[in-house]
C-alpha positions in Angstrom: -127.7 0.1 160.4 -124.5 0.2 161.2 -122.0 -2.7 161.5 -120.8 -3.7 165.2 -117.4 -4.8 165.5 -116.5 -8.1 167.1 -120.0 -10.0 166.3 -118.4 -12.9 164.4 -120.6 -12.4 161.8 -119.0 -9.9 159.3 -118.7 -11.2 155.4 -117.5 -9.4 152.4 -120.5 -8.7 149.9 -119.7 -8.7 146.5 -122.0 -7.9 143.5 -120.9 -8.9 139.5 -122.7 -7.1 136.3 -123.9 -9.4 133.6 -124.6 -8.0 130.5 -123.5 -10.7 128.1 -126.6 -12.5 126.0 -125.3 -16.4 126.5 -127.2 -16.3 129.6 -130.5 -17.0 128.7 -132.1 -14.9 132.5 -130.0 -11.9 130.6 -130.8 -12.5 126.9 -134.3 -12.8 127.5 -134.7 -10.0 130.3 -133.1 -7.9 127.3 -135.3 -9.3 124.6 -138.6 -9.1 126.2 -138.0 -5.7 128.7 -138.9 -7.7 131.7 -137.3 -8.9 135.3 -136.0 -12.7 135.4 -135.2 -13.4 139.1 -133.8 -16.2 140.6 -136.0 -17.4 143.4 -134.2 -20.8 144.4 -131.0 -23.3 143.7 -130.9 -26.7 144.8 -128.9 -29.8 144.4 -130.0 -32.6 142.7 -126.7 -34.5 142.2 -123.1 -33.8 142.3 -123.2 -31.6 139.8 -127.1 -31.1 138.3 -128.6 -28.6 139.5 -132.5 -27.0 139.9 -132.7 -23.2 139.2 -136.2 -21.7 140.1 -136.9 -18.3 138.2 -139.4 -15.9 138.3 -140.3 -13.9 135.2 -142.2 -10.8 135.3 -144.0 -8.3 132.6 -143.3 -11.6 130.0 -144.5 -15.4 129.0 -142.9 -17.5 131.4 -142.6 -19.6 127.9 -140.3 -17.3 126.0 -137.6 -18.2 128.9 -138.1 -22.0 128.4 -137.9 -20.8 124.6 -134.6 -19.6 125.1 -133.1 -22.6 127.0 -134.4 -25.3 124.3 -131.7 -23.4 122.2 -129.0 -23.8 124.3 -127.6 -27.0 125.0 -126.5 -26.8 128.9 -130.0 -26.9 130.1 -133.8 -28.0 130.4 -136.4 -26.0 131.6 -140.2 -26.1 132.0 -142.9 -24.1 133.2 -143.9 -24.8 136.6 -146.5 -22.0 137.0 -148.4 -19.0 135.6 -149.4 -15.6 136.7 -150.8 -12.5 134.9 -147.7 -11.2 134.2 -145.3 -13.8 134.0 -144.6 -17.4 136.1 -142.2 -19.7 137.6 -139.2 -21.4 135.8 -137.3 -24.5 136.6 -134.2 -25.0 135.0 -131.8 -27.8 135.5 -128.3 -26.8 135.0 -124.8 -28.3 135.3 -122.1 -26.1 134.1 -121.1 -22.8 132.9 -123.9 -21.3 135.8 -122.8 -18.5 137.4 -124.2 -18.9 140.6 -122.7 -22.4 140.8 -119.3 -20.5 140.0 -119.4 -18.6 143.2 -120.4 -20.9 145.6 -117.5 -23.6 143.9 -115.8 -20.8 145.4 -116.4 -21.1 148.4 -119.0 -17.6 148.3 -122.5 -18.0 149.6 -125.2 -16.5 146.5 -127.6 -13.9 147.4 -129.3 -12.8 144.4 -129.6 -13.2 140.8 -131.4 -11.2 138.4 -131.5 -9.1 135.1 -133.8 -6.4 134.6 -134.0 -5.2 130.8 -130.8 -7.0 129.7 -128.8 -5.7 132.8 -127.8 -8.8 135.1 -126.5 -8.9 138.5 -125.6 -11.3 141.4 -124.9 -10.6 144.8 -122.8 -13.2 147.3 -121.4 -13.4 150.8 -118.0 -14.4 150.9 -117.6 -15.6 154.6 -114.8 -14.6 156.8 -112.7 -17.2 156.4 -112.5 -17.3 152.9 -110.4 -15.1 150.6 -112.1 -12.6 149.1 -109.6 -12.1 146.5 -109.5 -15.6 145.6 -113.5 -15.9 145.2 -113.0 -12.9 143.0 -110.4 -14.0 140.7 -112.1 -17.5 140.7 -115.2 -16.1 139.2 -114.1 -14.0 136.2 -111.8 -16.2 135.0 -115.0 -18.7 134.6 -117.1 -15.7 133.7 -114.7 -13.3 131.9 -117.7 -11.2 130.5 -118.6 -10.1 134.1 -117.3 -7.0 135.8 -116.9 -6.7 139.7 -119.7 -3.6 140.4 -119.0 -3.6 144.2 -117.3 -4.8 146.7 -118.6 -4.0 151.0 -118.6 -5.3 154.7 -121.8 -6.9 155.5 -123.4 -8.6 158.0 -123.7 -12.1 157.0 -127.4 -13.1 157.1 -129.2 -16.5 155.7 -128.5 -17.2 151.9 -131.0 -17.5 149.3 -130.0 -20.6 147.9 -130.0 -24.5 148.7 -126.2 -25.4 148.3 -125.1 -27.7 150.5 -121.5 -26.4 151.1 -121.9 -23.2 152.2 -119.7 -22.5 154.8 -121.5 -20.1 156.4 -124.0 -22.5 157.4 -121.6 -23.8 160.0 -121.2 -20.7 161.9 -123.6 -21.6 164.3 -122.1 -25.3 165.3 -120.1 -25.5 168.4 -116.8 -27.5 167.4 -118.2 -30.8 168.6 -121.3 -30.5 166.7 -118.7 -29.5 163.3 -116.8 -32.6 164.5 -119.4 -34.8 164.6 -121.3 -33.8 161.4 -117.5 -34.0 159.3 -116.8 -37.8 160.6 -119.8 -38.3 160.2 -119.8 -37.3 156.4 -116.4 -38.5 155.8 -116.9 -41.9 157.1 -119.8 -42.2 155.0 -123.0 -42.4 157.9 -124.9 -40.2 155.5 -124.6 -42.3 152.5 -126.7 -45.0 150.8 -126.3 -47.4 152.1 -124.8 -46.4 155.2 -120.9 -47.2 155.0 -120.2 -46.6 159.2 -122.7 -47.0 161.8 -123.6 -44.6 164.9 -121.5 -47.3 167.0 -118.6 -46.7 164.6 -118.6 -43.1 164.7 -118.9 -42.7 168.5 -115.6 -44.8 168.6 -114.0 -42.9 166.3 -114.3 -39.6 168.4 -114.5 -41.5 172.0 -118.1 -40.5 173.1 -120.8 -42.6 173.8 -123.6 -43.5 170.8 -126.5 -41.7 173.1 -123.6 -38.2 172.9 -123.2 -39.0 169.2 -126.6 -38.6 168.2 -127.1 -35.1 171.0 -124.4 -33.6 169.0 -126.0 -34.6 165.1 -129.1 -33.7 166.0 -128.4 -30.4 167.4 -125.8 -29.4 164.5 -128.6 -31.0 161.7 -131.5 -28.9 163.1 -129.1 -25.9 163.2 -128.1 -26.3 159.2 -132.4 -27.5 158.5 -132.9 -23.9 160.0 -130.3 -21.9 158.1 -131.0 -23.9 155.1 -134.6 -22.9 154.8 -134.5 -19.6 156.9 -136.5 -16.5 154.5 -133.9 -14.5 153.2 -136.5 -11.8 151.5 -137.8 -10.9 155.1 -133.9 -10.1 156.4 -133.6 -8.3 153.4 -136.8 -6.1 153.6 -135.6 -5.3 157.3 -132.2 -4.0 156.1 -133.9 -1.7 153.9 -136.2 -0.1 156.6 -133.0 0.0 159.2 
């Protein structure tokens, strides 16, 4: 399909080879001859977070195996299938996924197939491509840049809360809103400002404040937990 000019939506896809054994998705996809793939990311805390792998043609086990050796992580079993299960791993640095959306990139995929890794990201418009690049192998200087493509941006895979691509759809007083809002602390516990104070700060009345918030939190909800695999199967029957 091909990419029409002027849609607002264009990104810059880049994909990164991992073939080094310190990451345990690789070292065991290369140890066992099967697929690890990572399903899911979320954030637990500022800087924890809960990595969701699938592992196929292999014991879900020999993955959880491999992270008991290596100090920058837990895992457990969550669930198990005929040829493999479901992984959850809590991480907090050196991830590489974490890397790239630091960076301001929005993840895609994640995987390693018989010792052979890869990721995929979006880097949004109005972020530098470049930068995101250079950003990433100096943290992961094992990693090679495979490819580099204009895309058309389409909902990410993972549960970051940063991405900025999630605020593409926000008219500017719903992205005004939600930023005083978050800088003033009205999302925090316990709340530091009230709706009162917020509406104040940007002159509009409380009943506005809360039209705007709404409307730009069901628009993030929906991007947050839109199904990337189906937007992904259509682009390969297009």
């Amino acid at each position: 399909m091909s990419q029409q000019p002027g849609n607002g939506r264009a990104v810059t896809r880049v994909e990164f080879a991992l073939s080094d054994g310190s990451y345990p998705f690789v070292s065991v996809s290369a140890a066992e001859s099967c697929s690890v793939i990572l399903e899911k990311c979320l954030p637990q805390t500022d800087d924890t977070y809960a990595e969701f792998f699938s592992v196929e043609d292999t014991p879900p086990e020999r993955l959880v195996e491999r992270i008991s050796d290596d100090t920058r992580g837990k895992a457990r079993v969550l669930e198990r299938t005929d040829d493999g299960g479901l992984v959850e791993i809590t991480v907090q640095d050196n991830c590489p996924v974490v890397s790239l959306a630091d960076a301001g990139a929005v993840p895609r995929t994640a995987r390693s197939v018989d010792g052979q890794g890869t990721i995929v990201a979006d880097v949004p418009r109005q972020t530098e491509t470049a930068s995101v690049i250079e950003s990433f192998l100096t943290a992961h200087s094992e990693a090679e840049l495979a490819a580099k493509k204009q895309h058309e941006s389409i909902a990410p895979l993972f549960g970051f809360q940063n991405y900025a691509s999630h605020t593409e759809s926000l008219t500017d007083r719903q992205r005004e809103a939600l930023v005083t809002a978050h800088e003033a602390g009205y999302y925090s516990w316990p709340r530091e400002a009230t709706a009162a104070d917020l509406a104040s700060l940007l002159n509009i009345s409380e009943p506005t404040l809360h039209k705007h918030l709404r409307a730009a939190e069901q628009k993030l909800v929906a991007t947050m937990f839109a199904c990337p695999h189906d937007d992904l199967a259509a682009e390969g029957d297009s």
